[in-house]
C-alpha positions in Angstrom: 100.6 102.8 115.4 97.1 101.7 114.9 96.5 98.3 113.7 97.1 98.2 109.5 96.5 94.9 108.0 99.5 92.8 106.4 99.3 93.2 102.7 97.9 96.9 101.6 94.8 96.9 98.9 96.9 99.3 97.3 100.6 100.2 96.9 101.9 103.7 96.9 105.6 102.9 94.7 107.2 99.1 93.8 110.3 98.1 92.6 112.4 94.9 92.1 114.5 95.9 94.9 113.9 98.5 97.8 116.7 99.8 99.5 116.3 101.8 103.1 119.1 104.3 103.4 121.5 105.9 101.1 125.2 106.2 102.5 128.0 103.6 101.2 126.3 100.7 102.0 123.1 101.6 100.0 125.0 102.5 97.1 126.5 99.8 96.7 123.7 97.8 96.7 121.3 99.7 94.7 123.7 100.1 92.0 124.9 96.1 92.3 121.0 95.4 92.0 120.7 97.9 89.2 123.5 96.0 87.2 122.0 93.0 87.8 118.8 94.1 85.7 117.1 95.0 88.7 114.9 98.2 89.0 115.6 100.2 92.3 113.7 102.8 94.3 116.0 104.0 97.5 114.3 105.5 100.9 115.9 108.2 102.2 115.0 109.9 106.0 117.4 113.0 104.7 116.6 115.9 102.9 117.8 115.8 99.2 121.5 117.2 99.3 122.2 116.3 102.5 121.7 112.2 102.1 125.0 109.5 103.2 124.4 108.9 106.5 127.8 108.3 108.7 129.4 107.7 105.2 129.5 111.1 103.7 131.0 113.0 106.9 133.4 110.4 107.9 136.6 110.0 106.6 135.9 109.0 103.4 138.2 105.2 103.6 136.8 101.6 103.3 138.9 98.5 103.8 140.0 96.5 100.9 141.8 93.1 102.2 144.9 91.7 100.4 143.6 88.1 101.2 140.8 86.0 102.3 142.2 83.4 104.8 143.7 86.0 107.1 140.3 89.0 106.6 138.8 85.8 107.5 141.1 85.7 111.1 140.5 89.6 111.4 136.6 89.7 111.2 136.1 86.8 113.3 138.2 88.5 115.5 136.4 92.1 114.9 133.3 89.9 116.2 134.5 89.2 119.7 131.9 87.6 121.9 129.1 87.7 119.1 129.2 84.9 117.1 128.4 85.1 113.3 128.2 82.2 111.2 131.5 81.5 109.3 129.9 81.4 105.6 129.4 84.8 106.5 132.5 85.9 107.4 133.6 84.5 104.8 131.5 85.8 102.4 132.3 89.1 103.8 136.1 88.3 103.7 135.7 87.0 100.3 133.5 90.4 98.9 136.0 92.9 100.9 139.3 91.6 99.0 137.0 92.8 95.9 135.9 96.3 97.0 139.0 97.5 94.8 138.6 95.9 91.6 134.7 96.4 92.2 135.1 100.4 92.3 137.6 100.6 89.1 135.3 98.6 87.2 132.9 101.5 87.8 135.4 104.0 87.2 136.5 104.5 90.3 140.4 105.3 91.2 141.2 103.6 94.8 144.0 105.2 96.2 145.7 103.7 99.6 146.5 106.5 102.0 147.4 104.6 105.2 149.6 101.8 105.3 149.2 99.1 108.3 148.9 99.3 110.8 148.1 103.5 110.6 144.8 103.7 110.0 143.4 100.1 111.1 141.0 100.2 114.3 142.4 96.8 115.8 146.3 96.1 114.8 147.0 93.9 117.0 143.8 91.7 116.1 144.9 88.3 114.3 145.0 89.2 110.3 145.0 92.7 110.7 148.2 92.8 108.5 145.9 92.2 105.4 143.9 95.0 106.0 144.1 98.0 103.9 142.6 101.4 104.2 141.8 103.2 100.7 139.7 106.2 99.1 138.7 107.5 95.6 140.9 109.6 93.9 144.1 111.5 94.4 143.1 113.5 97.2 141.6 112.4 100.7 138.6 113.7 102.8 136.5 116.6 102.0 133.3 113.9 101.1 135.1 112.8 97.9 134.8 109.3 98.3 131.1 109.7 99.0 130.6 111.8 96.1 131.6 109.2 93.7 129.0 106.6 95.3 126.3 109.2 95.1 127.3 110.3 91.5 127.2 106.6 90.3 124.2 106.2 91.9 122.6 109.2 90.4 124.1 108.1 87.1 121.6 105.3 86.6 117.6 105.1 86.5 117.4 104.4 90.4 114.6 106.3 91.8 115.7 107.9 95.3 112.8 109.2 97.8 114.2 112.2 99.6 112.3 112.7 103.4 110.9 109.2 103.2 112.3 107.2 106.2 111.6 103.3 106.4 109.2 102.7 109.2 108.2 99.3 109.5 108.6 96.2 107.0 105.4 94.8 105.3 105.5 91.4 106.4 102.6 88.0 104.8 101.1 86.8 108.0 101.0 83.3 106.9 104.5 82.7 105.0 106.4 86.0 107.0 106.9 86.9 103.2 108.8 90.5 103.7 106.3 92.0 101.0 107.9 95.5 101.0 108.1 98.6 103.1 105.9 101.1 105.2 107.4 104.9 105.2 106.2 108.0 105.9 106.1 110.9 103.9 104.7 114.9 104.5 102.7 113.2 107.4 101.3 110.0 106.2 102.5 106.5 105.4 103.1 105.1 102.1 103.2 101.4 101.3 106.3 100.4 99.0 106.0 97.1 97.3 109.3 95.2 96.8 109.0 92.3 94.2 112.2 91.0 94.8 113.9 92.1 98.1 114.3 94.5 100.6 117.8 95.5 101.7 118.3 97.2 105.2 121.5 99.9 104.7 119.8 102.3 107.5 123.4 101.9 109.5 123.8 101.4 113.3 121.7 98.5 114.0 124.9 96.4 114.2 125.3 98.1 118.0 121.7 96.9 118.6 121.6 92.4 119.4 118.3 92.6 119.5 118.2 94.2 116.4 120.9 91.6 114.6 
């Protein structure tokens, strides 16, 4: 990529909040950021109709943990050899035992539909007996988890670009400000301002150190 300077003269889109990808984990954080008062614009590689990632052809669970003490045993555990600072794993603990309560208050309708240890990736890890595998509504698969996420998300004033993958963050030279986004578009970059944040829910970079 030829050299483009830090900070555009002009921006192409803005928002509060930019969010790169739409599966589960963008969802949920474009709509939390919507709540909050924030406006949202979401950057999406797929075609419209066929956005949610790994989410929306998986098999449609997410884990809701009965406790915080032993999720906090379990993830640490999940970790292995890569260490993760524990006021993150416990945040993380803390925000999964709320994924439940989170969704109803949205008008969602968790349903469990594989008790432990069926349906857990590591039973025999410590605190795995906490962990709980649900999905929306009365009946499992078929996308219908994800199509509550993309329905709430569609619900609210959160602009989505369809075909617009994320290519490079726009970072201040002096502070290392993250200033907003670089995508592409039909062939030619746009420059996304983010006033507030940028959140990363593009998915997979968690196999990738480097990347972490």
């Amino acid at each position: 990529m030829p050299y483009l300077p830090s900070v555009p003269e002009q921006w192409d889109a803005e928002a509060d909040v930019v969010v790169v990808g739409f599966g589960a984990a963008g969802f949920a954080a474009s709509v939390t950021a919507h709540e909050l008062g924030a406006k949202v614009l979401i950057l999406e590689k797929a075609p419209e109709g066929e956005e949610g990632g790994n989410t929306r052809v998986a098999g449609q669970g997410y884990l809701n943990t009965s406790a915080v003490e032993p999720a906090i045993a379990y993830l640490t555990a999940l970790c292995g050899p890569y260490a993760v600072p524990p006021d993150m794993v416990r945040a993380w603990a803390e925000e999964m035992c709320r994924n439940n309560d989170w969704l109803r208050s949205l008008g969602g309708d968790p349903q469990e539909h594989q008790h432990p240890p069926v349906g857990i990736e590591f039973p025999d890890l410590p605190g795995a007996d906490c962990v709980h595998k649900f999905h929306d509504g009365p009946t499992y698969g078929y996308s219908n988890t994800w199509k509550l996420f993309e329905r709430l998300v569609k619900q609210r004033p959160i602009a989505i670009l369809y075909e617009t993958p994320g290519r490079q963050l726009i970072q201040h030279d002096l502070t290392k400000e993250i200033l907003g986004v670089r995508a592409r578009r039909d062939d030619r970059l746009l420059h996304v301002k983010a006033r507030r944040a940028v959140v990363l829910t593009c998915g997979g970079f968690e196999n990738n150190q480097q990347m972490i």
